[in-house]
Backbone bond lengths (Angstrom), bond angles and torsions (degrees), N, CA, C in turn:
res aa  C-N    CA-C-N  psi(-1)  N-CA   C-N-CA  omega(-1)  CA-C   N-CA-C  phi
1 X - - - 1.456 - - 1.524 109.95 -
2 X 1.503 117.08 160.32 1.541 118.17 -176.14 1.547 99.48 -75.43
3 X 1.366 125.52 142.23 1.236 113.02 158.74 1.364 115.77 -102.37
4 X 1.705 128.18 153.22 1.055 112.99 -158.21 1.570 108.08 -90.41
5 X 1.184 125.70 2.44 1.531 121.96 152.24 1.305 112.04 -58.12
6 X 0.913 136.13 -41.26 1.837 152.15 166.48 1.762 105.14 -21.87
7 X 0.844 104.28 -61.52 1.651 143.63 173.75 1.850 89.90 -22.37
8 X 1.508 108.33 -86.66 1.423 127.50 -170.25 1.783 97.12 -50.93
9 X 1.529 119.32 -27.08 1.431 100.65 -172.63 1.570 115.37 -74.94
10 X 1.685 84.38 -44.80 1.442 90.64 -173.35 1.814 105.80 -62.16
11 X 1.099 112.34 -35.29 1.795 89.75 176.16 1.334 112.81 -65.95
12 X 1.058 143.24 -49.42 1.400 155.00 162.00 1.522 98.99 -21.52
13 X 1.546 125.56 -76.76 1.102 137.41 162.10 1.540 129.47 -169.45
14 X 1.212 109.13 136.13 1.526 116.34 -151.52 2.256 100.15 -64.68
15 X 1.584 94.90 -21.72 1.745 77.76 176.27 1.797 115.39 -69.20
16 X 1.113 98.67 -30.39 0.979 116.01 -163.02 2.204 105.48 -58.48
17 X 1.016 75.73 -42.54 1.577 98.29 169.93 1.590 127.69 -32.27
18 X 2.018 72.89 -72.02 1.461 95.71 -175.58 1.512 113.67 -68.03
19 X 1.583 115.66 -45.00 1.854 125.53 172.60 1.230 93.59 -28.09
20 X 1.729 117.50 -71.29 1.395 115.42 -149.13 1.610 113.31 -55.06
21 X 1.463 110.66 -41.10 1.254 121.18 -174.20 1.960 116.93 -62.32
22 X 1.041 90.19 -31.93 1.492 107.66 168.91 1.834 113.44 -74.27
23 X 1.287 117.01 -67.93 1.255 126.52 172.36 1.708 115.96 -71.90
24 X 0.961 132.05 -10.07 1.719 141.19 162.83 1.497 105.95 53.54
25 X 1.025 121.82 -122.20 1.924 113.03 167.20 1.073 130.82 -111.31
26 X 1.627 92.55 45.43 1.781 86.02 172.32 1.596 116.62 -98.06
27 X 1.155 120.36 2.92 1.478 118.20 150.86 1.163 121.93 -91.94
28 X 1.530 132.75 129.29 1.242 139.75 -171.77 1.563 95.23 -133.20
29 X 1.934 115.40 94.81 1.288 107.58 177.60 2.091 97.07 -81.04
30 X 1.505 98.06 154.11 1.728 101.50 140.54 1.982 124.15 -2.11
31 X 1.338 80.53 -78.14 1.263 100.48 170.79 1.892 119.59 -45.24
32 X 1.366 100.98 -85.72 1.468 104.00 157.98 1.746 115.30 -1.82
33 X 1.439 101.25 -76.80 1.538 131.02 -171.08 1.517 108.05 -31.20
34 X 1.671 84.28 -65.76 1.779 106.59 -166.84 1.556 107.86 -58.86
35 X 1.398 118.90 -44.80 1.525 121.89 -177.10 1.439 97.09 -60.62
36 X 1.443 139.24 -72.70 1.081 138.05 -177.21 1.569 116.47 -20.54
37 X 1.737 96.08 -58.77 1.124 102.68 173.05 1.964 144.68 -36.79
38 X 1.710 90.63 -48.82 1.186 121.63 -154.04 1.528 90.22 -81.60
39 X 1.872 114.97 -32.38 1.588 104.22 175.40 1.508 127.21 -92.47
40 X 1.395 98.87 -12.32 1.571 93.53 144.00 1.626 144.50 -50.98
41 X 1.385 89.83 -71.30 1.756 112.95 164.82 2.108 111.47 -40.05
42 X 1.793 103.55 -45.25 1.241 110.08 -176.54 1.876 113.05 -49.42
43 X 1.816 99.54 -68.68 1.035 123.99 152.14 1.660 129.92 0.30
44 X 1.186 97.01 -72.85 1.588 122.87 174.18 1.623 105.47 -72.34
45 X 1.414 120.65 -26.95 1.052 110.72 -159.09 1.744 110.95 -87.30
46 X 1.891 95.43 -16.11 1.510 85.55 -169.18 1.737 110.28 -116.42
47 X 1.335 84.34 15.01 1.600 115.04 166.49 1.725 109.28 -55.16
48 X 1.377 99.45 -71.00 1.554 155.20 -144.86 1.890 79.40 -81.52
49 X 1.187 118.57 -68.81 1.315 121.05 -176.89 1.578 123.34 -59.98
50 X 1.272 98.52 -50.43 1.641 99.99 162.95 1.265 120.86 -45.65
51 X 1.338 106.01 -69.89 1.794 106.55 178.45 1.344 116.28 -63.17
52 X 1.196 145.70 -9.36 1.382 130.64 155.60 1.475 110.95 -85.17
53 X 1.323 138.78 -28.05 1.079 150.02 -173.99 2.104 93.40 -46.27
54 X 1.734 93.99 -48.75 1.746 109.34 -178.59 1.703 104.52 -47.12
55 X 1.219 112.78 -32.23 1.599 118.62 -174.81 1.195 126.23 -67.71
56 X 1.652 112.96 -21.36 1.516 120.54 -165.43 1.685 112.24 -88.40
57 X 1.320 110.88 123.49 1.261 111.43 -168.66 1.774 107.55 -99.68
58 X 1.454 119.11 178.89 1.353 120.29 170.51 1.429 118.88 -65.56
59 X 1.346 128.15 150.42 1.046 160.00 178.95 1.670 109.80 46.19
60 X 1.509 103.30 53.25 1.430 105.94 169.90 1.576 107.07 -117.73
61 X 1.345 108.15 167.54 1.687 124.33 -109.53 2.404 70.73 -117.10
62 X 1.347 78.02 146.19 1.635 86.40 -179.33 1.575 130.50 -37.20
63 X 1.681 92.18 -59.64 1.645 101.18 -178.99 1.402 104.55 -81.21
64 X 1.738 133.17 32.15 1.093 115.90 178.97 1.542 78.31 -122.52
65 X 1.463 146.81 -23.47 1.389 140.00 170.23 1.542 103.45 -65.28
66 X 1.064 116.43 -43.23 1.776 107.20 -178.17 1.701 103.51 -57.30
67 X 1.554 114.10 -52.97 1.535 114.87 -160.99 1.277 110.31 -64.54
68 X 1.690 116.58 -30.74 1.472 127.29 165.78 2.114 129.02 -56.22
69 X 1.866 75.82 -40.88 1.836 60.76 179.62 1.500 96.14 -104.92
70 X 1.091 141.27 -8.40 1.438 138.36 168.47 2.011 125.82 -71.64
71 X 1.274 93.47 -10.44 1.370 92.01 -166.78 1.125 141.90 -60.93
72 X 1.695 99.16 -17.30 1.360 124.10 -172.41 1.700 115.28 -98.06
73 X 1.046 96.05 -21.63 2.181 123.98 -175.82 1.114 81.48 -42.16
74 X 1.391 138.41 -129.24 1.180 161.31 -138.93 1.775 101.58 -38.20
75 X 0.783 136.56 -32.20 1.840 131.74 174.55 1.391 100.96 -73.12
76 X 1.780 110.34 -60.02 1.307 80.22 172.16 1.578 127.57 -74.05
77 X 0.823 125.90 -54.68 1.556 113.62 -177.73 1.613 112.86 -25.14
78 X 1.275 117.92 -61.85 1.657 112.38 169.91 1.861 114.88 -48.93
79 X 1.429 111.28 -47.44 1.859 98.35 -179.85 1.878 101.88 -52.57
80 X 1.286 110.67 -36.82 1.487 112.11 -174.42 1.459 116.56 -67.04
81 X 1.173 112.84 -32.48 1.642 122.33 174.84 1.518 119.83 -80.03
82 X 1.511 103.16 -36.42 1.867 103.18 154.55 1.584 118.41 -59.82
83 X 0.857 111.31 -43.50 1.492 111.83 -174.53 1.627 106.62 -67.72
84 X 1.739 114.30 -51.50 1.506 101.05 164.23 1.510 130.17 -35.76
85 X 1.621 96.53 -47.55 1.189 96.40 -176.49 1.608 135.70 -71.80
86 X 1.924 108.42 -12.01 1.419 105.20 -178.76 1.886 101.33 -79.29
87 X 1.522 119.04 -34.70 1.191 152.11 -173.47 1.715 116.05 -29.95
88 X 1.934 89.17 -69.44 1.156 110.11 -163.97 2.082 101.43 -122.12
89 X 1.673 91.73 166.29 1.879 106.89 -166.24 0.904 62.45 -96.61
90 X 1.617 130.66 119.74 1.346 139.88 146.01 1.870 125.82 -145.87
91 X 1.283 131.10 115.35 1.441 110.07 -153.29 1.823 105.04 -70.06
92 X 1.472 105.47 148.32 1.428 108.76 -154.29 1.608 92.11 -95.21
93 X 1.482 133.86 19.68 1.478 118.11 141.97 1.843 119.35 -103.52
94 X 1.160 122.75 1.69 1.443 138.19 171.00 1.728 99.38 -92.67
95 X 1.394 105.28 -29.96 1.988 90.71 174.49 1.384 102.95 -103.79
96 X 1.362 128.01 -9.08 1.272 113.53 151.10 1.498 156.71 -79.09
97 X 1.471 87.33 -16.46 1.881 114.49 133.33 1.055 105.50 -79.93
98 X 1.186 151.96 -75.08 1.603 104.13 -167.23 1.206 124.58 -33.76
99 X 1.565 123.39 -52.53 1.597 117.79 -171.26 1.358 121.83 -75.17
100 X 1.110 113.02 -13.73 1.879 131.26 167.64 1.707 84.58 -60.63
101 X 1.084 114.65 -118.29 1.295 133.91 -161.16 1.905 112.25 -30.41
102 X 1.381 115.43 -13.01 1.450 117.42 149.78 1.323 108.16 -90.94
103 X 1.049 169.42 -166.20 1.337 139.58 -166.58 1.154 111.17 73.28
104 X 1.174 107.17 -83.99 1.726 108.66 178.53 1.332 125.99 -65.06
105 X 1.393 101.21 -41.09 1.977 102.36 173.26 1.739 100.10 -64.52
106 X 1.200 137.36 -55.44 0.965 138.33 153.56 1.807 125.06 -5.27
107 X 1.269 106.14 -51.64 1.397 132.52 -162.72 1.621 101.74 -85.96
108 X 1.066 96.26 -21.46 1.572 101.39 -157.99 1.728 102.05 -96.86
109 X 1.686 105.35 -46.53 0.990 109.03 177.68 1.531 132.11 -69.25
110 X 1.591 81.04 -18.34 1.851 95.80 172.75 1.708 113.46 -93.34
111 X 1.329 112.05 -3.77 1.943 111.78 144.49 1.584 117.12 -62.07
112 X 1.879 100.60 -49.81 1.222 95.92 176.25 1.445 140.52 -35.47
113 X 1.632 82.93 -52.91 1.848 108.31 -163.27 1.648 93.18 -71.86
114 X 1.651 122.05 -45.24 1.508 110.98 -175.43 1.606 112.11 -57.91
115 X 1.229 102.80 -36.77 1.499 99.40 172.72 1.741 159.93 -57.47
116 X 2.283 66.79 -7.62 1.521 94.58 -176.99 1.519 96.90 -117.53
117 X 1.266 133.61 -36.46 1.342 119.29 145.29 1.131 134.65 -33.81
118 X 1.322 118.95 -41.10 1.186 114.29 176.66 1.449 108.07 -78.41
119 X 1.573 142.90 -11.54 1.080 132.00 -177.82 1.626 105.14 -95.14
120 X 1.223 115.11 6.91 1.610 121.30 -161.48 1.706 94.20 -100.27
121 X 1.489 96.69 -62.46 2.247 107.17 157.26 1.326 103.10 -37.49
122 X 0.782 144.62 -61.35 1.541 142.50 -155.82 2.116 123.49 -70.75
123 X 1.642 75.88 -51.22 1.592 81.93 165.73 1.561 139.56 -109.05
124 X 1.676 85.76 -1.65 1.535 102.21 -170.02 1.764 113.50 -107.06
125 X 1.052 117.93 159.61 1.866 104.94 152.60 0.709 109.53 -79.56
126 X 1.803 145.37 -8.07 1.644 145.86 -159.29 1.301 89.32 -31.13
127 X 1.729 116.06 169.10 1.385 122.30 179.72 1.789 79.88 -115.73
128 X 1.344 107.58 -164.33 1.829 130.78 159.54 1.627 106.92 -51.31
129 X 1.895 105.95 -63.22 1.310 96.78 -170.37 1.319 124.51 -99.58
130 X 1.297 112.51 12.96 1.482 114.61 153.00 1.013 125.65 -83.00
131 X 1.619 115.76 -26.90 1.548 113.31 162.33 1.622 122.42 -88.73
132 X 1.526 121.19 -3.44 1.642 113.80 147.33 1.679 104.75 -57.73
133 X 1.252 109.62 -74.59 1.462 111.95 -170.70 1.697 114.88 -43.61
134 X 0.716 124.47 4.79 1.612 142.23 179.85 1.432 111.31 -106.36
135 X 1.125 128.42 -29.72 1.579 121.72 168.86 1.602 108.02 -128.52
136 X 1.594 119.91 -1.99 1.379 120.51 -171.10 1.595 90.33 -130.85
137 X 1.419 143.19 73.01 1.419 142.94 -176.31 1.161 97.33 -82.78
138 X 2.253 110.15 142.81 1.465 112.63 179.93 1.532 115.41 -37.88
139 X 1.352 127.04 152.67 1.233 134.24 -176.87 1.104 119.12 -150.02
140 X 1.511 142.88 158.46 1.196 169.26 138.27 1.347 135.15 -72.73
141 X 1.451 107.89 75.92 1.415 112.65 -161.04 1.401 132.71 -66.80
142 X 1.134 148.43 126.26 1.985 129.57 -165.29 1.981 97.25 27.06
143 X 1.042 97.39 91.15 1.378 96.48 163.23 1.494 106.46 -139.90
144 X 1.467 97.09 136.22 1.470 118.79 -159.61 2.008 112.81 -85.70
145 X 1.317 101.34 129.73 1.241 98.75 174.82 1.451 104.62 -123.56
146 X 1.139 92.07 160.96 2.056 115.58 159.33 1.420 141.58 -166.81
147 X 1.233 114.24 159.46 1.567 119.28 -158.01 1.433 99.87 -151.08
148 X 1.739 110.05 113.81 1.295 112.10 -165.28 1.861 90.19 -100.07
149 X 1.093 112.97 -22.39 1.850 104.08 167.51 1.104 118.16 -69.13
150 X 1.346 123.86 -13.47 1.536 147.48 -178.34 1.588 114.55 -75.75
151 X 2.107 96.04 -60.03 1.656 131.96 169.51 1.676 76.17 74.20
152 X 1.255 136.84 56.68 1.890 161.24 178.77 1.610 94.67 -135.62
153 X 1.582 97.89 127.06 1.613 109.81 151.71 1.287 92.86 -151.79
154 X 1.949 106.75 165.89 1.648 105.38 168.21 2.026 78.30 -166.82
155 X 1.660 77.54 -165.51 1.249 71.28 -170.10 2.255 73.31 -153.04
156 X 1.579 94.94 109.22 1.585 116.79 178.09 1.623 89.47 -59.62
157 X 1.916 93.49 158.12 1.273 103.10 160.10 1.605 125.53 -93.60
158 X 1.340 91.09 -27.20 1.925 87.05 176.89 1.879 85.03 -159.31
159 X 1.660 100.16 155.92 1.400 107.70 -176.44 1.779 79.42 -129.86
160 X 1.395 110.23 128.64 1.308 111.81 179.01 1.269 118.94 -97.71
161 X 1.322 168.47 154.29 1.328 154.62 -138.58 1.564 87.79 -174.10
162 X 1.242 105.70 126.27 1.461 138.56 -178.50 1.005 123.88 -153.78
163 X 1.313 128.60 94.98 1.806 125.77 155.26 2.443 84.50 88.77
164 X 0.972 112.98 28.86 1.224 109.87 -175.33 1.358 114.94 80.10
165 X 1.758 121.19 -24.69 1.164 103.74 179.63 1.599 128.23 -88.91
166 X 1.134 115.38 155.60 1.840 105.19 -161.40 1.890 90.21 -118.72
167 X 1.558 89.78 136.73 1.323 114.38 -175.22 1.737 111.62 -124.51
168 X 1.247 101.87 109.73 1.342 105.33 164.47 1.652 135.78 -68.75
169 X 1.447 100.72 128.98 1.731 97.50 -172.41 1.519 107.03 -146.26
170 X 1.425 88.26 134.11 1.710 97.62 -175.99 1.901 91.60 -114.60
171 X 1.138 93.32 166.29 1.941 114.36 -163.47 1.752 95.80 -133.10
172 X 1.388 110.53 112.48 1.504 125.42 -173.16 1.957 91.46 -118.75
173 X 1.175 79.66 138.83 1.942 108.77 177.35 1.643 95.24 -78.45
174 X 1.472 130.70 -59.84 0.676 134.06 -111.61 1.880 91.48 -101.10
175 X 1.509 121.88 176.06 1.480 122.55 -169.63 1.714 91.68 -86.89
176 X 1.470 110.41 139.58 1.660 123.52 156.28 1.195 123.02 -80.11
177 X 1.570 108.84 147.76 1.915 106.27 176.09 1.516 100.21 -50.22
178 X 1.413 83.93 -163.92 1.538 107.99 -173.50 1.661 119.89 -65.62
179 X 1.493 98.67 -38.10 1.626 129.39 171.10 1.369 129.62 -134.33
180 X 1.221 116.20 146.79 1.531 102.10 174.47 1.539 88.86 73.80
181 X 1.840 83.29 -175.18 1.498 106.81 175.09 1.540 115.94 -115.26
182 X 1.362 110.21 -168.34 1.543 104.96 -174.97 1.637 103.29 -82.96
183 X 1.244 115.03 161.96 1.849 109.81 -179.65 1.702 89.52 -64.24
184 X 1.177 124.65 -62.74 1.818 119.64 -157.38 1.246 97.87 -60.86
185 X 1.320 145.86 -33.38 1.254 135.99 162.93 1.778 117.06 -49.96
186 X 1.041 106.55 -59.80 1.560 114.58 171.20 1.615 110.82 -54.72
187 X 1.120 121.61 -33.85 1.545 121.81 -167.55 1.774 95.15 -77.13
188 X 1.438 95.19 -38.40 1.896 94.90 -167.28 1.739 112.27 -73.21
189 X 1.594 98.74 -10.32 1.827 103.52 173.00 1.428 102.60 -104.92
190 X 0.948 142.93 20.33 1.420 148.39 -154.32 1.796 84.66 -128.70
191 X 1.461 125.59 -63.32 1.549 137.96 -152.03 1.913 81.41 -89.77
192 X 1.063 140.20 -14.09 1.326 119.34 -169.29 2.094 91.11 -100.45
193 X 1.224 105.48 -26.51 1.392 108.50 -161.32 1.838 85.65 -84.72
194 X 1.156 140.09 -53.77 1.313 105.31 165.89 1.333 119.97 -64.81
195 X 1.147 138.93 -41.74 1.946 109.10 178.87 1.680 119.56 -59.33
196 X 1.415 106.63 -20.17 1.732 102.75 157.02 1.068 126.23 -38.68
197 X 1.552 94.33 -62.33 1.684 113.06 -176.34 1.359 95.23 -47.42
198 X 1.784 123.50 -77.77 1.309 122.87 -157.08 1.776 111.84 -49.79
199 X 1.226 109.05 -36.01 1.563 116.61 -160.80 1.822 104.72 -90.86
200 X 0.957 113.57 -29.88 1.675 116.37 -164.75 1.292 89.32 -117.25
201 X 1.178 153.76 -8.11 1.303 129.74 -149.87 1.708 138.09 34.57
202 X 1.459 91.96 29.02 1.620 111.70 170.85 1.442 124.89 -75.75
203 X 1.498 137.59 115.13 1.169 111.51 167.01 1.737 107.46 -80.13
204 X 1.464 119.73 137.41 1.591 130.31 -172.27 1.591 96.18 -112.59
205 X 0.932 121.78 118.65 1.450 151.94 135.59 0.949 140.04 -60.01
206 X 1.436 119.73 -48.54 1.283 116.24 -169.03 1.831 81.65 -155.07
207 X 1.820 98.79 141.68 1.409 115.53 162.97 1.736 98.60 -123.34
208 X 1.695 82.41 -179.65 1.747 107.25 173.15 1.694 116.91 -131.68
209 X 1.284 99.69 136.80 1.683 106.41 171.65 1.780 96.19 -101.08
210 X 1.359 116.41 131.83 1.252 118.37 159.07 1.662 115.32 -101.10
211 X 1.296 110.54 115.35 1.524 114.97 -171.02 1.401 96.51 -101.87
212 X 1.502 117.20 98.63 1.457 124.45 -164.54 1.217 106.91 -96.77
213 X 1.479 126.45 18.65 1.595 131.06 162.92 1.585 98.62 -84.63
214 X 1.181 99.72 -62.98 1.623 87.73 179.76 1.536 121.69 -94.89
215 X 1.229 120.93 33.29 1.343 132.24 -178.56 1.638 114.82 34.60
216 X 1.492 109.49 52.98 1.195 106.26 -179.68 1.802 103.57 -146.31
217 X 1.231 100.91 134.58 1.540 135.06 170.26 1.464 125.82 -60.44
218 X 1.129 112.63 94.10 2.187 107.01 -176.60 1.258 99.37 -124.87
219 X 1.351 104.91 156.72 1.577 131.38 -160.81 1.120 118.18 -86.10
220 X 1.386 149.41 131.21 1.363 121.33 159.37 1.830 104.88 -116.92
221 X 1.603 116.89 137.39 1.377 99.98 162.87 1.398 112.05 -120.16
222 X 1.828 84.16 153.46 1.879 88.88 -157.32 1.498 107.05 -89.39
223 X 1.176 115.15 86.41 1.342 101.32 -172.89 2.037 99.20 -102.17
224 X 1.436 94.19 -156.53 1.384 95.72 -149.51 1.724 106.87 -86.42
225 X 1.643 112.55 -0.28 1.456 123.45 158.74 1.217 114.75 -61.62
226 X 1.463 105.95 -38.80 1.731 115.12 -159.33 1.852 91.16 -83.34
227 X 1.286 98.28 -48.51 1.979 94.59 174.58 1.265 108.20 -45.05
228 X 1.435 118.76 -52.26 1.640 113.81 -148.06 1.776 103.24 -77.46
229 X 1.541 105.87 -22.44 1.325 97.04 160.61 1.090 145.28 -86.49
230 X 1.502 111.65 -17.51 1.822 128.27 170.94 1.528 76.94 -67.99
231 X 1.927 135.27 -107.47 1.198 116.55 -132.55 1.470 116.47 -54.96
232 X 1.532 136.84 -9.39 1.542 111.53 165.32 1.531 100.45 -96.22
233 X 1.147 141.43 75.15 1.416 143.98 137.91 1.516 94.72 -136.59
234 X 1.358 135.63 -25.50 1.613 128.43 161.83 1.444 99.79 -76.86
235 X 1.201 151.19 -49.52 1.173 131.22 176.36 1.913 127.66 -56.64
236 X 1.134 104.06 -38.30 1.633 132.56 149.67 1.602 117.50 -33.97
237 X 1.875 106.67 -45.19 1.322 117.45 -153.86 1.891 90.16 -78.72
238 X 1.593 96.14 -39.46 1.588 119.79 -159.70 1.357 95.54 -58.79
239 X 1.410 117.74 -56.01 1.395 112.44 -166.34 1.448 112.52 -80.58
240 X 1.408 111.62 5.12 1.192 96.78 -178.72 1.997 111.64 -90.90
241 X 1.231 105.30 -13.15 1.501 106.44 -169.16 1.315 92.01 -100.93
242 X 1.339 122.70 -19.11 1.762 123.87 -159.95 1.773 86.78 -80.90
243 X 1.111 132.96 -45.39 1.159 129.99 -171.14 1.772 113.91 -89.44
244 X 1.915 108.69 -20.07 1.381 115.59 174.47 1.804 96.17 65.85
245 X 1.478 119.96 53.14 1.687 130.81 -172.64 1.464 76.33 -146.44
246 X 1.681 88.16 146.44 1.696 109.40 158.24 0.926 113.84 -111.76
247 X 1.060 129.78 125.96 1.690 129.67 -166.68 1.592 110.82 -72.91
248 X 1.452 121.24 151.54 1.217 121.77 -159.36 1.659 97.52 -77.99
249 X 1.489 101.72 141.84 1.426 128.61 178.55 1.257 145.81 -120.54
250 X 0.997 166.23 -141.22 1.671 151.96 136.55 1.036 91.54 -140.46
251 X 1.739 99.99 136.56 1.752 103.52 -166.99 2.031 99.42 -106.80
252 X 0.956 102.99 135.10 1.697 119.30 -167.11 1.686 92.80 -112.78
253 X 1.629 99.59 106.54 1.365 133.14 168.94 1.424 108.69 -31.80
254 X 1.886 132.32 -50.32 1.079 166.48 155.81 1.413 116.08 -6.16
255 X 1.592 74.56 -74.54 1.771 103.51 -161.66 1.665 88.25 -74.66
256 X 1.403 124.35 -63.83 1.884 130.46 -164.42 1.529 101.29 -56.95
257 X 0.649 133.01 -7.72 1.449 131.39 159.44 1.244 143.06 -77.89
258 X 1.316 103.70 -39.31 1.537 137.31 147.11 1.793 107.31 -50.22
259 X 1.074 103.98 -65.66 1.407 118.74 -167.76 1.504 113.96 -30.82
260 X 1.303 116.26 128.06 1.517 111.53 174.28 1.867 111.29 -72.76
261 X 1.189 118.50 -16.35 1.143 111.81 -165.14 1.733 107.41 -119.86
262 X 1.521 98.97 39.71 1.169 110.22 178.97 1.516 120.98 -86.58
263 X 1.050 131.14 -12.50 1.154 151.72 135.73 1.835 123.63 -22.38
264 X 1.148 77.19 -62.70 1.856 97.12 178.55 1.644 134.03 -79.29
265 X 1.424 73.80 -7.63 2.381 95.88 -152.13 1.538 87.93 -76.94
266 X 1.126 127.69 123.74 1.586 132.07 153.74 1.425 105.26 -61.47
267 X 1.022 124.89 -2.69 1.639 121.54 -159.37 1.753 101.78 -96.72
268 X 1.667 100.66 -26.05 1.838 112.54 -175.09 0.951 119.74 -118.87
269 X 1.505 104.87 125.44 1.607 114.81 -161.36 1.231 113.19 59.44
């Protein structure tokens, strides 16, 4: 079946696609690693934040809301970075920057969030767990869908549940254009918002990209542009293995360089 990570390669580039599909996971770039990484640590992080968030009582004093919902961050992030490290061939001062510098975005964002708690105490009656449920809404974490009339599976990063309606949201490492989101980002909330439909009986409307470099939230709505272009790049994907052809491409100096499977690509150099 296509997976809907598949999706982002083939726009990126369709060899790239096919390598992976051929070679499966036996390349594990840096890169690879760190994303893995970063949605673990994320994961845990807003776990970890919610439930202390339950702890914070009335009329306590700012830097005692940061030390409350932060307190636990940094242990875990290190149990998570030991475990990378027995796991993966990775040098243990390049994964220890990585987890430094998450850590800190982490740190930073949890000034933020006290800062808005604390303005929520101030003007609101909110209780503790009305204000978790206010920045931490029930959710659905990596939960796996599929659609064999589709021949679509993936496995979402969070299904957000609000007021009954369920919102799909994927969490990207990586920097956003100027506006909007990237098209393969949009295509991959577009392909999760129909297997909702098929699997939950949700109609999905509207998803979210979380661009957690710059800690900011963009919209995508799935309307029937965004359909008509996910199913002809899955129909595209189909014929491309059904025939075992890569469809013709223009190869971007940029991107093949980047590429973990640049090595292998008949297509470079």
């Amino acid at each position: 079946m296509i997976r809907v990570s598949s999706i982002t390669e083939f726009v990126y580039c369709p060899a790239k696609m096919f390598l992976n599909q051929i070679q499966g996971n036996n390349i594990q770039t840096s890169k690879m690693i760190h994303g893995k990484l970063v949605h673990e640590i994320r994961r845990g992080y807003e776990e970890i934040t919610k439930q202390n968030i339950w702890r914070i009582k009335e009329n306590i004093e700012l830097e005692d809301i940061f030390s409350t919902i932060f307190e636990e961050v940094p242990q875990f992030v290190e149990k998570v970075s030991k475990k990378y490290s027995a796991k993966y061939e990775i040098n243990s001062s390049t994964l220890n920057g990585m987890c430094k510098d998450l850590e800190d975005d982490l740190k930073l964002e949890s000034q933020f969030l006290s800062l808005k708690i604390k303005k929520i105490l101030n003007t609101s009656s909110k209780r503790s767990g009305e204000i978790a449920e206010m920045f931490f809404p029930q959710s659905l974490l990596e939960f796996s869908l599929k659609n064999e009339e589709l021949n679509l599976r993936g496995k979402i990063d969070k299904i957000e549940v609000i007021n009954n309606i369920y919102y799909p949201v994927e969490v990207k490492t990586g920097m956003p254009p100027s506006k909007g989101v990237w098209l393969a980002d949009a295509l991959q909330i577009a392909a999760y918002a129909v297997l909702m439909g098929y699997e939950l009986n949700k109609e999905v409307l509207v998803g979210f990209v979380d661009y957690i470099r710059i800690c900011e939230r963009r919209p995508v709505v799935v309307d029937s542009i965004l359909h008509q272009k996910l199913f002809g790049i899955l129909d595209d994907i189909t014929t491309m293995f059904e025939k075992q052809e890569i469809p013709e491409f223009k190869l971007n100096k940029n991107k093949c360089e980047k590429c973990e499977y640049m090595d292998i690509c008949e297509f470079y150099g």
